[in-house]
N, C-alpha and C positions, 0 to 999 in steps of 0.2 A: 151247197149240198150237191152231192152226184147223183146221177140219177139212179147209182145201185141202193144208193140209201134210202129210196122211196117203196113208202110202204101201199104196199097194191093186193089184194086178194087175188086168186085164183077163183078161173070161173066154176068150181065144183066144188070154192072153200077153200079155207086157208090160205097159207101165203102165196103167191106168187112168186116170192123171196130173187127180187130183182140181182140181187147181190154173186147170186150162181152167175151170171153172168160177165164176171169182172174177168177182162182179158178175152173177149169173145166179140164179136162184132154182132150189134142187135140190129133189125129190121123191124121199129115200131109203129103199127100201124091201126088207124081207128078201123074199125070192122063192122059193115052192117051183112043182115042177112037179104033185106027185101028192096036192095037197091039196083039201079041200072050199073052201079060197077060191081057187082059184087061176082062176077064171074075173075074176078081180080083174084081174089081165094085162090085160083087153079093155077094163076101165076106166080101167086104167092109160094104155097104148096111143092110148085118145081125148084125155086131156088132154096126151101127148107132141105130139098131132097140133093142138090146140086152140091149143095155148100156145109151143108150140118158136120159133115165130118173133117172140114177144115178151121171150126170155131167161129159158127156163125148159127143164128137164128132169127128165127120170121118170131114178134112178139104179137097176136093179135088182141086188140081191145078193142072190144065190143062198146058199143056207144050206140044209143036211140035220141039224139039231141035234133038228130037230121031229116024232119018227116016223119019221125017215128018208124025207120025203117029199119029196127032190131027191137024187136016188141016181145020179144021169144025169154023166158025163163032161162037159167042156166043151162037146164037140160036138153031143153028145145035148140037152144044155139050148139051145144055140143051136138046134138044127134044132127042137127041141118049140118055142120061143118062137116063133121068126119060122114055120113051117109050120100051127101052132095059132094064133096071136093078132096075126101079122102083127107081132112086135115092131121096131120100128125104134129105141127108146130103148135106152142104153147097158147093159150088165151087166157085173160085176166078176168077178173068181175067186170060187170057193166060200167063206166063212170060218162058223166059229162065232162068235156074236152073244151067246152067254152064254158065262160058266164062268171057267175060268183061262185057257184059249186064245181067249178074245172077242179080236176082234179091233181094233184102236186106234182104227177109224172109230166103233165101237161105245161105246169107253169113253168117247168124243168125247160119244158123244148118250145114253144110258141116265137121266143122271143130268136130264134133261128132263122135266117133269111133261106127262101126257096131261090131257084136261079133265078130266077125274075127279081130279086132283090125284097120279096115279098115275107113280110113279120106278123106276127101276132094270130089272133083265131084262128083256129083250126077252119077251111073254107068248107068242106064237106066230109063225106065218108070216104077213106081209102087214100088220106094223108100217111105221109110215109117219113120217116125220123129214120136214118142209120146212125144210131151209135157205134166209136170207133171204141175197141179195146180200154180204153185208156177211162172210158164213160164219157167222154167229149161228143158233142153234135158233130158229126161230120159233113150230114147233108141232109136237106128237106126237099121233099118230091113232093109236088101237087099231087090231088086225087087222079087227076087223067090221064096222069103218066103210069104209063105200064109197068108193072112191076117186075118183068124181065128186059126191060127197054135197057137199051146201051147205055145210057148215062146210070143208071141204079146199077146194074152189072159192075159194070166198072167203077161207079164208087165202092161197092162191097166188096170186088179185088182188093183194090187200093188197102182197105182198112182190114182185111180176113190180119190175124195175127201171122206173126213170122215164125 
C-alpha cells in the first residue's frame, strides 16, 4: 500500500484525502499542542510558507498517546494552531501513532530508519516522515531535530518535484 492510499480524516471531518498529494513532497509529522516542542509548529509553518509553491507540504497529525499533550477537540487544536503559529498547513483527525491502535499511515512509515539507523515507534511528539513525490519514505527525523535544520531542508530540496 502507498501511503496516498491511506484513509485518514481531516481534523474538521472528512477526508483528509491523502491522495492530493501524489507528486508533491509531504512533511509528516505527529503534532501536539502542550508540549516542550511544540514551538516546532512555527518552524513548521516557515517551510509550509518557504516551499508550498514548489510542491510541498507540512502534513500535521495530531496525536495525544505522549502525556496527553493534545487533549484539545478538533476545534480547540485548530484555534491553538492557527491563533498561536499562524498554521495554514493541513492537519488530519487525532490518531495514535504507536500501540495496537497505530494508525495505517503510521504502520506505512515506522518501519523507516531515522539517521541514527533507528526503526519502529514513533519516540515522541514532533517525529518527522518526508514523503518523496513518488509516496516512497525518504527520510525520518527525530522529534529534536529542528524542523528548519539543514539536514530536513535539504532532504525536502532533494525530493521537491522537478
Amino acid at each position: 500500500m502507498s501511503v496516498y492510499e491511506v484513509e485518514i480524516g481531516g481534523l474538521q471531518g472528512g477526508s483528509a484525502d491523502l491522495g492530493q498529494y501524489r507528486g508533491t513532497a509531504v512533511l509528516v509529522v505527529n503534532v501536539a499542542s502542550k508540549c516542550g516542542l511544540t514551538p516546532q509548529y512555527a518552524g513548521l509553518e516557515r517551510l509550509q510558507e518557504r516551499y508550498a509553491g514548489r510542491g510541498f507540504t507540512v502534513l500535521g497529525v495530531p496525536c495525544n498517546q505522549f502525556m496527553g499533550q493534545e487533549p484539545g477537540t478538533p476545534e480547540e487544536i485548530a484555534t491553538f494552531c492557527s491563533a498561536t503559529y499562524g498554521v495554514t498547513f493541513p492537519l488530519t483527525e487525532k490518531v495514535d501513532v504507536n500501540g495496537d491502535g497505530r494508525h495505517p499511515l503510521y504502520k506505512e512509515l515506522v518501519d523507516v530508519p531515522d539517521a541514527e539507523g533507528r526503526t519502529g515507534d514513533i519516540q515522541w511528539n514532533f517525529e518527522k516522515f518526508l514523503i518523496a513525490p513518488d509516496g516512497s519514505v525518504a527520510a525520518r527525523f527525530g522529534p529534536q531535530v529542528e524542523p528548519e535544520a539543514s539536514e530536513v531542508v535539504s532532504a525536502i530540496e532533494a525530493n521537491l518535484p522537478s
